[in-house]
mmCIF file of the N, C-alpha and C atoms, coordinates in Angstrom:
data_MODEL
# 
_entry.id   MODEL 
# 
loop_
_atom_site.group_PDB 
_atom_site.id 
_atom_site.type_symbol 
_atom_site.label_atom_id 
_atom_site.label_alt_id 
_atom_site.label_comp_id 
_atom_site.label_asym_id 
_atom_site.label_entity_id 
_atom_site.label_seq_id 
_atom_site.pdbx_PDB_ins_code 
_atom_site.Cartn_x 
_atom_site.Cartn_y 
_atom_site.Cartn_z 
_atom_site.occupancy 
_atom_site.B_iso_or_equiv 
_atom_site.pdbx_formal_charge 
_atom_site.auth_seq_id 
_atom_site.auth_comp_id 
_atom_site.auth_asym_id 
_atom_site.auth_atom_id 
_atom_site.pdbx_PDB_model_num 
ATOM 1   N N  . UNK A 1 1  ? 0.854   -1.170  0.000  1.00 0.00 ? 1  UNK A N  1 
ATOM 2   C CA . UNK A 1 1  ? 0.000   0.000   0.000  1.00 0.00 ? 1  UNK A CA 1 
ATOM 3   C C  . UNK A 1 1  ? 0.906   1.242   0.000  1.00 0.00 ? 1  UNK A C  1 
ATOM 4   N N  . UNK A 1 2  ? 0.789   2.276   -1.119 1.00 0.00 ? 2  UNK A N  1 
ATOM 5   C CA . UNK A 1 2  ? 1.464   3.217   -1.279 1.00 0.00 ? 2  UNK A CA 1 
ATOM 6   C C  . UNK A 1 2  ? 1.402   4.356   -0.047 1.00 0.00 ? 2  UNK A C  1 
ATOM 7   N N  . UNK A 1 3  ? 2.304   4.871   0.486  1.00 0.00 ? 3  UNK A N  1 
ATOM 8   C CA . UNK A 1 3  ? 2.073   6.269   1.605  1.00 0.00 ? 3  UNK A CA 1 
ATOM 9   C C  . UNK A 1 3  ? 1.182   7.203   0.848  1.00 0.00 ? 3  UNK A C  1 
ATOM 10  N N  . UNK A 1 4  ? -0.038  7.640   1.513  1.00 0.00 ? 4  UNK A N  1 
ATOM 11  C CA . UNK A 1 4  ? -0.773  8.622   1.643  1.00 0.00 ? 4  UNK A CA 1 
ATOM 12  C C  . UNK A 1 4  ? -0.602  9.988   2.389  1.00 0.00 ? 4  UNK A C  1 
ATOM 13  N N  . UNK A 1 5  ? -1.019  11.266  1.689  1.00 0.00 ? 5  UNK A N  1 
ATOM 14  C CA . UNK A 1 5  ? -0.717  12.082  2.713  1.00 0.00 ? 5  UNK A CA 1 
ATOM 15  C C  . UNK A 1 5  ? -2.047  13.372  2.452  1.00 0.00 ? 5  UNK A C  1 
ATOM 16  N N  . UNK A 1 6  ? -2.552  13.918  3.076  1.00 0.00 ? 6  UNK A N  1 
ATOM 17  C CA . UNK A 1 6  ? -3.226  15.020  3.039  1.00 0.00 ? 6  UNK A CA 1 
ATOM 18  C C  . UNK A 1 6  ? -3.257  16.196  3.629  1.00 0.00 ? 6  UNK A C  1 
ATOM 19  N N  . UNK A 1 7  ? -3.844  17.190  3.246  1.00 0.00 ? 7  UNK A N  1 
ATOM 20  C CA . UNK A 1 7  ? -3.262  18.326  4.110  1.00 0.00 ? 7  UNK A CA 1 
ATOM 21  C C  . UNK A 1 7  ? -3.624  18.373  5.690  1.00 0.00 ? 7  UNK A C  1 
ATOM 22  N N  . UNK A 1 8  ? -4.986  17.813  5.739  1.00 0.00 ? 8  UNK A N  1 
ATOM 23  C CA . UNK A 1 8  ? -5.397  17.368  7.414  1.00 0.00 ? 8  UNK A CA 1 
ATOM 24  C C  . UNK A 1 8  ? -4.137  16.944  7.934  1.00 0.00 ? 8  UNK A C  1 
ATOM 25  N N  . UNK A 1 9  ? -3.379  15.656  7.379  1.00 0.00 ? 9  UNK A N  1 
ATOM 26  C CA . UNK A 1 9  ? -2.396  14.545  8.418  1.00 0.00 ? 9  UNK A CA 1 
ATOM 27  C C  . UNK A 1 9  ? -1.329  15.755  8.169  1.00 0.00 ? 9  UNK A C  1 
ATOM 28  N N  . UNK A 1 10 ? -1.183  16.250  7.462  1.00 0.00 ? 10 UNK A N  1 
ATOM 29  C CA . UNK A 1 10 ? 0.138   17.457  7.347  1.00 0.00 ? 10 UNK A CA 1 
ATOM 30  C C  . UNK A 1 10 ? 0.259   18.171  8.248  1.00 0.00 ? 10 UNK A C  1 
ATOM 31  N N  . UNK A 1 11 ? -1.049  18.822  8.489  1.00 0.00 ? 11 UNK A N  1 
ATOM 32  C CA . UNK A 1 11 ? -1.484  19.378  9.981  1.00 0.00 ? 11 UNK A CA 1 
ATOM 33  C C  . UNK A 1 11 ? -0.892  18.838  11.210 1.00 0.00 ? 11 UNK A C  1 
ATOM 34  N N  . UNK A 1 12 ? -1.565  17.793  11.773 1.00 0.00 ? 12 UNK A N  1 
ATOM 35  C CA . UNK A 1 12 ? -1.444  16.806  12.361 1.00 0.00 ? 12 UNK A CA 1 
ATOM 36  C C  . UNK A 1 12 ? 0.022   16.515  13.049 1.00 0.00 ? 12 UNK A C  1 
ATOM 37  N N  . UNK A 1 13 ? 0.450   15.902  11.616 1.00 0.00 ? 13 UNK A N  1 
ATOM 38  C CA . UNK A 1 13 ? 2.255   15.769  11.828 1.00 0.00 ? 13 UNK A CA 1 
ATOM 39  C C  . UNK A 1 13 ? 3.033   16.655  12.248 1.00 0.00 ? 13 UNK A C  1 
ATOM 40  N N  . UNK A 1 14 ? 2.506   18.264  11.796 1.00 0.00 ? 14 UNK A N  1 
ATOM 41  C CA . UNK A 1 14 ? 3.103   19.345  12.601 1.00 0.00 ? 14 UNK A CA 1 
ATOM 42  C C  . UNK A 1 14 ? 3.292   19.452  14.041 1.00 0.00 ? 14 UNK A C  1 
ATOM 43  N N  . UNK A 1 15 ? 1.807   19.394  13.670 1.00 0.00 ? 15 UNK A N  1 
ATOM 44  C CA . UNK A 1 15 ? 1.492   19.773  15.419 1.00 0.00 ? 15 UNK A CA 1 
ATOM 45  C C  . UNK A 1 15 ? 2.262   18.376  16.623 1.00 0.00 ? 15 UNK A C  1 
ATOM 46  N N  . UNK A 1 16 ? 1.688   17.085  15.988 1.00 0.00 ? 16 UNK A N  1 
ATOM 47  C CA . UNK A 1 16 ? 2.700   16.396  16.801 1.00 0.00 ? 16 UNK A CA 1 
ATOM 48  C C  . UNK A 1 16 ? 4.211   15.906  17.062 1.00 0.00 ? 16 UNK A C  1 
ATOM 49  N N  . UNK A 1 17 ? 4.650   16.645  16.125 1.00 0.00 ? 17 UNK A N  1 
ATOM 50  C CA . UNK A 1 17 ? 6.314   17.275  15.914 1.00 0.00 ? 17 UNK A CA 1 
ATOM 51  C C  . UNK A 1 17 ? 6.571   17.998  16.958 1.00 0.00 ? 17 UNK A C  1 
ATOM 52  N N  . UNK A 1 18 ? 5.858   18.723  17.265 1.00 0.00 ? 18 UNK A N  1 
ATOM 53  C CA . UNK A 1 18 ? 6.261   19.770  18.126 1.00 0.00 ? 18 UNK A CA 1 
ATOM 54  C C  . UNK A 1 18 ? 5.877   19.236  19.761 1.00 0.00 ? 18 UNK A C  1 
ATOM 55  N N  . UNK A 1 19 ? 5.189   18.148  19.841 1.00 0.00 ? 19 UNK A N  1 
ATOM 56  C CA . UNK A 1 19 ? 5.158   18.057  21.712 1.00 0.00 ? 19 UNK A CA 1 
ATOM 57  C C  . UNK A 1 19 ? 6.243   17.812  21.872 1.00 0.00 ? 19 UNK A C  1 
ATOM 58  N N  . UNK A 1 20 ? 7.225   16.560  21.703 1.00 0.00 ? 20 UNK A N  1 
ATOM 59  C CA . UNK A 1 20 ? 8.228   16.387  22.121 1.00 0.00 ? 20 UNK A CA 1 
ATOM 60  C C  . UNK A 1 20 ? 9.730   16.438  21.430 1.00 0.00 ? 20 UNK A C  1 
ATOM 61  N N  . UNK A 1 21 ? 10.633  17.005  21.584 1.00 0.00 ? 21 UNK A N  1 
ATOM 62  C CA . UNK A 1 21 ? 11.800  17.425  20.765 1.00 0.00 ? 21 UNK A CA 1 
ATOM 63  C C  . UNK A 1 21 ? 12.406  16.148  20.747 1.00 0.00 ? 21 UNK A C  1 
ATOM 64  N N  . UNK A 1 22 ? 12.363  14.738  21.472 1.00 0.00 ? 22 UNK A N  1 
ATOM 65  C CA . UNK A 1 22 ? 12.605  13.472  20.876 1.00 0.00 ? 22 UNK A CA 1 
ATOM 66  C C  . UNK A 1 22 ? 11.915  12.553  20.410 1.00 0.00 ? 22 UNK A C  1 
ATOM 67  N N  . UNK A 1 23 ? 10.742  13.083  20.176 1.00 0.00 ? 23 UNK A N  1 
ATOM 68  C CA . UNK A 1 23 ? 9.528   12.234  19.575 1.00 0.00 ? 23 UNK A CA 1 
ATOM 69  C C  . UNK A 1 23 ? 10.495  12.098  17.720 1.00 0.00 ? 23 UNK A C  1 
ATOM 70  N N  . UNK A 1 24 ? 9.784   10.642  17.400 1.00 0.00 ? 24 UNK A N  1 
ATOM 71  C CA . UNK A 1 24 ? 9.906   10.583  16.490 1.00 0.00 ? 24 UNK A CA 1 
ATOM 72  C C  . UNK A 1 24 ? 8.657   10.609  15.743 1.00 0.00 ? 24 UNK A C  1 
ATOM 73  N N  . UNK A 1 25 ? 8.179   11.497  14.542 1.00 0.00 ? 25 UNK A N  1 
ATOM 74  C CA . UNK A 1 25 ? 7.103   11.473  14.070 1.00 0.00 ? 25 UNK A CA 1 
ATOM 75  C C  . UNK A 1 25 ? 7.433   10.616  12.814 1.00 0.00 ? 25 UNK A C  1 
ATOM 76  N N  . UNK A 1 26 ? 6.054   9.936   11.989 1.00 0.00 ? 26 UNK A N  1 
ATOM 77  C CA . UNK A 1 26 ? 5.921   9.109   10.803 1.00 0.00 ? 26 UNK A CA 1 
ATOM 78  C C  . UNK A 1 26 ? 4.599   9.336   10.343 1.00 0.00 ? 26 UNK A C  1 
ATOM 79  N N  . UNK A 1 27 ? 4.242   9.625   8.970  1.00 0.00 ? 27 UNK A N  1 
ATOM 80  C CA . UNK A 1 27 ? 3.235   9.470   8.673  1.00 0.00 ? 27 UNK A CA 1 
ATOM 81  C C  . UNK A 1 27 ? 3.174   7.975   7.583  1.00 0.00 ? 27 UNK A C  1 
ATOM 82  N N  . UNK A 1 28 ? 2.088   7.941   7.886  1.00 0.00 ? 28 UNK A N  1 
ATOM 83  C CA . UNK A 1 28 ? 0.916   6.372   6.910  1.00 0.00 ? 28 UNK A CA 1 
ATOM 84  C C  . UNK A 1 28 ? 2.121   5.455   7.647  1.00 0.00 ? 28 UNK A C  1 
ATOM 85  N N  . UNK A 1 29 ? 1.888   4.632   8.213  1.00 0.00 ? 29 UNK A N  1 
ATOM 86  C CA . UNK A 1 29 ? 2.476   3.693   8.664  1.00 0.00 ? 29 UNK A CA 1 
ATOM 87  C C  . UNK A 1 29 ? 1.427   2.169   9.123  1.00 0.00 ? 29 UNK A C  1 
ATOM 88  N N  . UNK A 1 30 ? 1.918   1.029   8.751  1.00 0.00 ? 30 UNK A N  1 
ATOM 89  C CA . UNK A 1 30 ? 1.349   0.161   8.935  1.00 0.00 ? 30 UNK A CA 1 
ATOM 90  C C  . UNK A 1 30 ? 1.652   -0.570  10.383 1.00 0.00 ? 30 UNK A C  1 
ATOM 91  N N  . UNK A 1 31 ? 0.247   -0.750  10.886 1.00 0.00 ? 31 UNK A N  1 
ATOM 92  C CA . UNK A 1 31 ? 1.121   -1.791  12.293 1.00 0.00 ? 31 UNK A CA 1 
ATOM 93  C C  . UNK A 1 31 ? -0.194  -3.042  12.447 1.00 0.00 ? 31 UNK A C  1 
ATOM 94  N N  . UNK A 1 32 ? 0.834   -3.751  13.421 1.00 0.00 ? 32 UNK A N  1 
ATOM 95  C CA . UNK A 1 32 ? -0.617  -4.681  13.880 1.00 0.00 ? 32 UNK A CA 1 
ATOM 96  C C  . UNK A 1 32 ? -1.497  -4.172  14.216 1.00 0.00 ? 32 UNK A C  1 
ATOM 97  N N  . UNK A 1 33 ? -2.765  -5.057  13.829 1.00 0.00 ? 33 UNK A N  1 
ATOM 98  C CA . UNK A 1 33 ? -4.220  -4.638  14.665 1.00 0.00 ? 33 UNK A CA 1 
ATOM 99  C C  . UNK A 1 33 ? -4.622  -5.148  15.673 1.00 0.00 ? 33 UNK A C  1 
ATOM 100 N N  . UNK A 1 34 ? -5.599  -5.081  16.688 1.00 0.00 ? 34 UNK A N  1 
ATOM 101 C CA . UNK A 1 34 ? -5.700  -5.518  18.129 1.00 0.00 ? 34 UNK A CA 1 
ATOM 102 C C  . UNK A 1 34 ? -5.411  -6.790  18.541 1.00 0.00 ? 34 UNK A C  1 
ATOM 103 N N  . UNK A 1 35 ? -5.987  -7.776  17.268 1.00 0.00 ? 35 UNK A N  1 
ATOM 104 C CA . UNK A 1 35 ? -5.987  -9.090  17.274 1.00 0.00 ? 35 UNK A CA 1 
ATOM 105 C C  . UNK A 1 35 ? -4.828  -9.985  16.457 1.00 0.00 ? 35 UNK A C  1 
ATOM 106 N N  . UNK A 1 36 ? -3.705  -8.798  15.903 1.00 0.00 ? 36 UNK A N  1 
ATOM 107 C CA . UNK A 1 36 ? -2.705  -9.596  15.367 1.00 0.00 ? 36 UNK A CA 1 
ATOM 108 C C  . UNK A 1 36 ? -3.110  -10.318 14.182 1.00 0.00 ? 36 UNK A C  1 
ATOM 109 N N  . UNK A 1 37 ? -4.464  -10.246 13.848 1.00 0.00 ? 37 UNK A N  1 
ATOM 110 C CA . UNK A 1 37 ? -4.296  -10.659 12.709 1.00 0.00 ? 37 UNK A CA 1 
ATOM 111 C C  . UNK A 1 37 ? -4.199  -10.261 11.545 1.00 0.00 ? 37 UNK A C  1 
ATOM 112 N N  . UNK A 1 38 ? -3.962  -9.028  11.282 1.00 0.00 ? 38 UNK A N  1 
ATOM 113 C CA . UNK A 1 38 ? -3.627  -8.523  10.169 1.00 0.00 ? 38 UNK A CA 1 
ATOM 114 C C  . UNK A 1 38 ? -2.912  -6.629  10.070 1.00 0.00 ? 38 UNK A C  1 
ATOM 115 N N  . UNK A 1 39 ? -2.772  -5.800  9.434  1.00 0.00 ? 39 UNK A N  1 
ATOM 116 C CA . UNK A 1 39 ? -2.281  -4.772  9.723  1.00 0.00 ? 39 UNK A CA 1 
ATOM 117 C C  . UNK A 1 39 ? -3.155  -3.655  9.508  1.00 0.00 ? 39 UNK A C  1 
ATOM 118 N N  . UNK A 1 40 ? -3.307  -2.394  10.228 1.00 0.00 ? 40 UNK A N  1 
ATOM 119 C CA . UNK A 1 40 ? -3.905  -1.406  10.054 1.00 0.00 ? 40 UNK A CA 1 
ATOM 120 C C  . UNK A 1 40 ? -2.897  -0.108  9.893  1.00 0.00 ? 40 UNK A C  1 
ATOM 121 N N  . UNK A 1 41 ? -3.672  0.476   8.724  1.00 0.00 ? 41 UNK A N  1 
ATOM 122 C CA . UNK A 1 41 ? -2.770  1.793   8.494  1.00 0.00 ? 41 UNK A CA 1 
ATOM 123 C C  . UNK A 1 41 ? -3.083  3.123   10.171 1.00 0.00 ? 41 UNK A C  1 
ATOM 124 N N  . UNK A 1 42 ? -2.096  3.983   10.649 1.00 0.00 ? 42 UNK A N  1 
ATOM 125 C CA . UNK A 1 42 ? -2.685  5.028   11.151 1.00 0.00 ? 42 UNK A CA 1 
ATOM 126 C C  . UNK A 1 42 ? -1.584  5.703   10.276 1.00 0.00 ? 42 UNK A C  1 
ATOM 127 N N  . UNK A 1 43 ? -2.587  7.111   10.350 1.00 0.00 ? 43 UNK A N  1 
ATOM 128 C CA . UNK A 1 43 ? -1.661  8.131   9.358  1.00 0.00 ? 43 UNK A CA 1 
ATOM 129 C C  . UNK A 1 43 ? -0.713  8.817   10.311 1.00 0.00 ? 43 UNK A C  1 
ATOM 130 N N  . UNK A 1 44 ? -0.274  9.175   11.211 1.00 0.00 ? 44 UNK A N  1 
ATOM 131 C CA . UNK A 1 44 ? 0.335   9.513   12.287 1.00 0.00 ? 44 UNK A CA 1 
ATOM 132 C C  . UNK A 1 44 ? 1.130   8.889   13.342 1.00 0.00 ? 44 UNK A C  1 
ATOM 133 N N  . UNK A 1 45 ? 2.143   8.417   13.517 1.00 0.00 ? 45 UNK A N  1 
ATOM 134 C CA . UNK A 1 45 ? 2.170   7.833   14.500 1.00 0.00 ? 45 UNK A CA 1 
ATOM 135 C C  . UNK A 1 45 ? 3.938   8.618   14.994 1.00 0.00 ? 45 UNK A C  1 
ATOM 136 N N  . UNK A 1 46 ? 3.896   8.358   16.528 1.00 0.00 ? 46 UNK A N  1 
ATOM 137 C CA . UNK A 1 46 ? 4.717   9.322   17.430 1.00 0.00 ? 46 UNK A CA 1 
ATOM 138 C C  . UNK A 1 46 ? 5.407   7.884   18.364 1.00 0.00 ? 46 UNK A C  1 
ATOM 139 N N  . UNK A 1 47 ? 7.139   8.252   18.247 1.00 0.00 ? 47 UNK A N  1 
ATOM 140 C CA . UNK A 1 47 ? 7.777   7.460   18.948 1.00 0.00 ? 47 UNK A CA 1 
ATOM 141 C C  . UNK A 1 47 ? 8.436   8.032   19.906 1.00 0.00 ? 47 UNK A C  1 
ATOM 142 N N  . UNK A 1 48 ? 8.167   7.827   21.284 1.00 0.00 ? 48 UNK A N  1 
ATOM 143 C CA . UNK A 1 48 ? 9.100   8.587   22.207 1.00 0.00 ? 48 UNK A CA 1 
ATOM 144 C C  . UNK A 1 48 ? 9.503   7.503   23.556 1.00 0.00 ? 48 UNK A C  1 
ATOM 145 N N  . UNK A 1 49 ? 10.373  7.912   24.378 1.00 0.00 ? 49 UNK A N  1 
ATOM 146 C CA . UNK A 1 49 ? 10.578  7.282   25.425 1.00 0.00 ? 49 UNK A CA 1 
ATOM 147 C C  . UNK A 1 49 ? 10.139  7.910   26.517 1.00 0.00 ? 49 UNK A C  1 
ATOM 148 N N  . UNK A 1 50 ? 9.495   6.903   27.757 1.00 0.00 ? 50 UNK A N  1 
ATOM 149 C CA . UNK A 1 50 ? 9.261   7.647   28.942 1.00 0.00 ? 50 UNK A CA 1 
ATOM 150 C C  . UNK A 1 50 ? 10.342  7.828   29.957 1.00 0.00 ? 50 UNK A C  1 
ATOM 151 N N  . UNK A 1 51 ? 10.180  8.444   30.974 1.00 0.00 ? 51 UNK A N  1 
ATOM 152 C CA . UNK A 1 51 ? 10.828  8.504   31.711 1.00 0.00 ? 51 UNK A CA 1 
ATOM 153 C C  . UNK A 1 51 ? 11.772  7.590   32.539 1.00 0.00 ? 51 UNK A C  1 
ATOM 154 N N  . UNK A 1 52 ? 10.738  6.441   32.558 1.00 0.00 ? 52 UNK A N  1 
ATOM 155 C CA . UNK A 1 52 ? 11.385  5.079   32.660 1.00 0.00 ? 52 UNK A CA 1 
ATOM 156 C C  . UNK A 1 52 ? 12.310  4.091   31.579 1.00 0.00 ? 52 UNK A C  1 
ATOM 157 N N  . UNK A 1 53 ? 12.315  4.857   30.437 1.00 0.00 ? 53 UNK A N  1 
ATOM 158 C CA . UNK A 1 53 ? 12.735  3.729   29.557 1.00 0.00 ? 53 UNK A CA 1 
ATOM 159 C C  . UNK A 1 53 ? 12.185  3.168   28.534 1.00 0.00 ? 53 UNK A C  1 
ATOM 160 N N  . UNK A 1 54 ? 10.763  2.958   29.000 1.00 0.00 ? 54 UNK A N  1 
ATOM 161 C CA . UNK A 1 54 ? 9.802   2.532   28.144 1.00 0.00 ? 54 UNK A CA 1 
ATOM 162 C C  . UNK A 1 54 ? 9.573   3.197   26.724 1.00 0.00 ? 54 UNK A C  1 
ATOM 163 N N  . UNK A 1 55 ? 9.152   2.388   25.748 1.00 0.00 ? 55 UNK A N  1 
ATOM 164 C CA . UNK A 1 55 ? 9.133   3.008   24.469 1.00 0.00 ? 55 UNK A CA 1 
ATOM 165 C C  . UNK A 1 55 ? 7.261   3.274   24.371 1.00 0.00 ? 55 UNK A C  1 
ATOM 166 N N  . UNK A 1 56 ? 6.991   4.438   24.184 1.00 0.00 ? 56 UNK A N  1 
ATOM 167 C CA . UNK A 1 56 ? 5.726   4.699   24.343 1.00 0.00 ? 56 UNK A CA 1 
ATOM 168 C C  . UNK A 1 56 ? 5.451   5.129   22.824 1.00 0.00 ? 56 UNK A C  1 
ATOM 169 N N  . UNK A 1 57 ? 4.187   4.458   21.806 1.00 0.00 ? 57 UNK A N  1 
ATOM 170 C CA . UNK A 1 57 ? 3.835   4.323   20.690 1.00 0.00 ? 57 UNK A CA 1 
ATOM 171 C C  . UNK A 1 57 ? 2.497   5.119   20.525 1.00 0.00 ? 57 UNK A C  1 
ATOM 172 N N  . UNK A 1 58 ? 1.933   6.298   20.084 1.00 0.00 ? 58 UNK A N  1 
ATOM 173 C CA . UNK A 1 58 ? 0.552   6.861   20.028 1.00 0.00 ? 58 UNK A CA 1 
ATOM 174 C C  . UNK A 1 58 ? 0.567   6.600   18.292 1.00 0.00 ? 58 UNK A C  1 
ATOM 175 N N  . UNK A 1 59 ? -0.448  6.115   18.094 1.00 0.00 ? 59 UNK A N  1 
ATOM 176 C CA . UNK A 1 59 ? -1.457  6.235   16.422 1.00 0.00 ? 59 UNK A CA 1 
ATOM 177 C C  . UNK A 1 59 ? -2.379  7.090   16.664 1.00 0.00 ? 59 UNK A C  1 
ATOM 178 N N  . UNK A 1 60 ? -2.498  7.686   15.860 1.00 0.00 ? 60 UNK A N  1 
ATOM 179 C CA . UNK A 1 60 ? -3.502  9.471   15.109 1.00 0.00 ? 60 UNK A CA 1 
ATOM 180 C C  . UNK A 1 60 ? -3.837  8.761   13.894 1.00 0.00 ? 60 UNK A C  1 
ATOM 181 N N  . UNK A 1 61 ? -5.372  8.556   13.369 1.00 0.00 ? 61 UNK A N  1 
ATOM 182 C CA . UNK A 1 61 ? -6.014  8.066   12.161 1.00 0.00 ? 61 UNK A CA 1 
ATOM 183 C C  . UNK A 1 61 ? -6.762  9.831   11.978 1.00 0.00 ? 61 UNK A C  1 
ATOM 184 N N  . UNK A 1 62 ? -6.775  9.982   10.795 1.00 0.00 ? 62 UNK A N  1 
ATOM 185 C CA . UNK A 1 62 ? -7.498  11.421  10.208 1.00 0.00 ? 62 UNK A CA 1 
ATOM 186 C C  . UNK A 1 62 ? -8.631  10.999  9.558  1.00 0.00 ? 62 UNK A C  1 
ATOM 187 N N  . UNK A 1 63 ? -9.609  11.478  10.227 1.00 0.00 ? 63 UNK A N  1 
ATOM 188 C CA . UNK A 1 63 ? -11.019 10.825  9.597  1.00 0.00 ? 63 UNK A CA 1 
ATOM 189 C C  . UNK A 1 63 ? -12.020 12.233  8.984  1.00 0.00 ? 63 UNK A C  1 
ATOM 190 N N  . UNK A 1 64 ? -12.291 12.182  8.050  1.00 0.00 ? 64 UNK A N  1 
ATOM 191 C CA . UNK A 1 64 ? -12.844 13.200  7.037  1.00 0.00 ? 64 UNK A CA 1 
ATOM 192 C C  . UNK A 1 64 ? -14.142 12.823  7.306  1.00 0.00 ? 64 UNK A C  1 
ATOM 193 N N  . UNK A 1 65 ? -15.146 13.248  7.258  1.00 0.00 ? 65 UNK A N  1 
ATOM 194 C CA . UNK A 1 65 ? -16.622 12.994  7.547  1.00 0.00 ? 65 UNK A CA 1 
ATOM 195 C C  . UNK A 1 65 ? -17.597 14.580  6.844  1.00 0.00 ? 65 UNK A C  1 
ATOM 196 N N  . UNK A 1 66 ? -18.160 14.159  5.629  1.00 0.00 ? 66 UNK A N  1 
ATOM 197 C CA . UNK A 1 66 ? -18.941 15.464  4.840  1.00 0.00 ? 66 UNK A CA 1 
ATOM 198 C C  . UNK A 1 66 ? -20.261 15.565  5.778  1.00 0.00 ? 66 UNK A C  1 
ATOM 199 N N  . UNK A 1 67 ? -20.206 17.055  4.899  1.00 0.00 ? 67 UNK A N  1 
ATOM 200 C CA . UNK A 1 67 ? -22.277 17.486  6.088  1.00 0.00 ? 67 UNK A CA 1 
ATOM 201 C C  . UNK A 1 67 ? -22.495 16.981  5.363  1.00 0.00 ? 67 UNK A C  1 
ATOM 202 N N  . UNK A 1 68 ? -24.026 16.825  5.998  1.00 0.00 ? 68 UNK A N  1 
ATOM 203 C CA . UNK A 1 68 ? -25.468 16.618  5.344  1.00 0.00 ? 68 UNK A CA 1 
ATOM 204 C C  . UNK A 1 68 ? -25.886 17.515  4.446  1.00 0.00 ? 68 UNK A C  1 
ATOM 205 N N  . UNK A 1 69 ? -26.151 17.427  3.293  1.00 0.00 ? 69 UNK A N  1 
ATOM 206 C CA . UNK A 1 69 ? -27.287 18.767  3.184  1.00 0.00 ? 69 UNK A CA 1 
ATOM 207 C C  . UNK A 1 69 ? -28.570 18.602  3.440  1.00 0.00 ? 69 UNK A C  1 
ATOM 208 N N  . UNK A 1 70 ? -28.823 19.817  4.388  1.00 0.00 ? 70 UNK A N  1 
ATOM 209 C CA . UNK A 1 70 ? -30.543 19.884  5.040  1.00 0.00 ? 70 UNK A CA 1 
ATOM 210 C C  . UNK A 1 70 ? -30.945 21.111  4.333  1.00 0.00 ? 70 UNK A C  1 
# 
């Protein structure tokens, strides 16, 4: 599946660039899904370490949703 990008996740990637100065940001990235059985895209995703050591992983999906017309 080819990388996707839009100006929303462009947004996005900015803004989560900027919480942490060792975060690593990525956009469209594939990972496992809850059940391991197969992979889900998030368009965002942020790599940083905690305080302890731990490698702490957040996914950001950008979801577009049109009005109604009434």
């Amino acid at each position: 599946m080819p990388a996707r990008s839009n100006d929303f996740q462009a947004v996005v990637y900015f803004i989560r660039s900027q919480v942490d100065a060792d975060a690593v940001v990525t956009k469209s990235v594939m990972l496992p899904d809850r059940t391991g059985s197969g992979l889900r895209e998030v368009d965002v995703l942020i790599t940083s370490r905690a305080r302890d050591g731990r490698q702490v992983r957040i996914g950001s999906s950008a979801v577009i949703t049109a009005r109604s017309r009434t």
